[in-house]
N, C-alpha and C positions, 0 to 999 in steps of 0.2 A: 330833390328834396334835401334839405340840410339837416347836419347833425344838431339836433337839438341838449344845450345845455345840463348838465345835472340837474339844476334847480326847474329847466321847462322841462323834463322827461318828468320830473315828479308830478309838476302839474298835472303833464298830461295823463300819467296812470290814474292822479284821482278823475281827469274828468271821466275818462276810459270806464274806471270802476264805478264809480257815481253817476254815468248818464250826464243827460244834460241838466243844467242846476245854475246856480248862483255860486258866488264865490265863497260865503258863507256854507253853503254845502261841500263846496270840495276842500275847505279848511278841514271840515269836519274831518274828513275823509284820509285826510294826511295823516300819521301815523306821527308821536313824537321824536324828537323836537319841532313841532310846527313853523313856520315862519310865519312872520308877520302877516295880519291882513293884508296890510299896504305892499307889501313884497309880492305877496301870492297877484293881488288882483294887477300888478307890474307887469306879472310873467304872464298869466293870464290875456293882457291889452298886447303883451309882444307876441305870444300863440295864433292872437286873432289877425293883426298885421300882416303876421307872415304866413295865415291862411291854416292854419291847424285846428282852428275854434271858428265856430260862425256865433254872432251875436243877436238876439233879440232885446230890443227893448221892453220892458214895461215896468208901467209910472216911472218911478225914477231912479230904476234898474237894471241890468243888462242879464237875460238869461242867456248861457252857455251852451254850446251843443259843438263835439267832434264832426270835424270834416277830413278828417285824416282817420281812416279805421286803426286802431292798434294792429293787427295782422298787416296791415301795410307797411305803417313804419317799421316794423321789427324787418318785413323781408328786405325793405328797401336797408335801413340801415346795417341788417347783417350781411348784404352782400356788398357794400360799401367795406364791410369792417374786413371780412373774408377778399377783396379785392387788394385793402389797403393794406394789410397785415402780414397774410397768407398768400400773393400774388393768383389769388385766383384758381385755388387748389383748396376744398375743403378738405382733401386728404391731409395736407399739413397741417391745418387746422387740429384734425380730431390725431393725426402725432403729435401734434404740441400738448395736447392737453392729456396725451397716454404716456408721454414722457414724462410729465410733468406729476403725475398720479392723481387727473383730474378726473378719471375714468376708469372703468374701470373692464375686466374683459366680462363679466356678464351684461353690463349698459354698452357693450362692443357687440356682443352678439344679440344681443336686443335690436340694433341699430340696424344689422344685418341683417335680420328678420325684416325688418319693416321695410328696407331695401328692395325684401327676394319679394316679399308679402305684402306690396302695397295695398290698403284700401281707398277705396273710390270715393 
C-alpha cells in the first residue's frame, strides 16, 4: 500500500469520519481552509483509482465508500515509517521522541503498563 499524499490523507480522514457520502459531504467534513470542490473531487477520482474508495453511481452522482479501513492504513503506514525512519526498532522511535521532550515519563509508563497489561 502507498504513502498517500497530504492532500489524499485529508480526504481520506473526512471519508473515514463521514462514512460513505458524496463529495459535497466530505467538503463538508474538512475543517478550514477547505479546498476546492474540483480539487477535493480530484483526490477523491485518485483514492478510487488506486483502490482506497469504492464508487457507486446514482443518477448522475457517484457515492463514496472506504475500502482501506483507517486502522489499516495507520498500521501499514506506521510501520513503513517505523521501518524507514527508525530501522525497525520502535525502541528508537519512542528515544527519538524522549529525547526530543515529545513524551513524557508518565505517557512512558503508561505505555509500559499496557505493554505488561495487555487487553484482548
Amino acid at each position: 500500500m502507498e504513502k498517500l499524499s497530504q492532500q489524499e490523507e485529508e480526504a481520506m480522514q473526512a471519508v473515514w469520519q463521514h462514512g460513505e457520502g458524496f463529495i459535497k459531504d466530505f467538503l463538508d467534513t474538512i475543517t478550514e481552509p477547505k479546498p476546492p470542490y474540483t480539487t477535493l473531487a480530484s483526490t477523491i477520482k485518485n483514492l478510487e483509482r488506486k483502490g482506497f474508495l469504492g464508487a457507486e453511481k446514482i443518477a448522475n452522482s457517484f457515492r463514496y465508500k472506504a475500502i482501506i479501513k483507517e486502522e489499516e492504513y495507520k498500521k501499514r503506514f506506521m510501520n513503513g515509517f517505523v521501518s524507514d525512519y527508525f530501522e525497525d526498532s520502535y525502541k528508537d522511535l519512542v528515544t527519538f521522541f524522549a529525547k526530543n521532550k515529545k513524551i513524557s515519563a508518565s505517557d512512558l509508563k503508561e505505555i509500559i503498563n499496557l505493554i505488561e497489561n495487555p487487553k484482548e
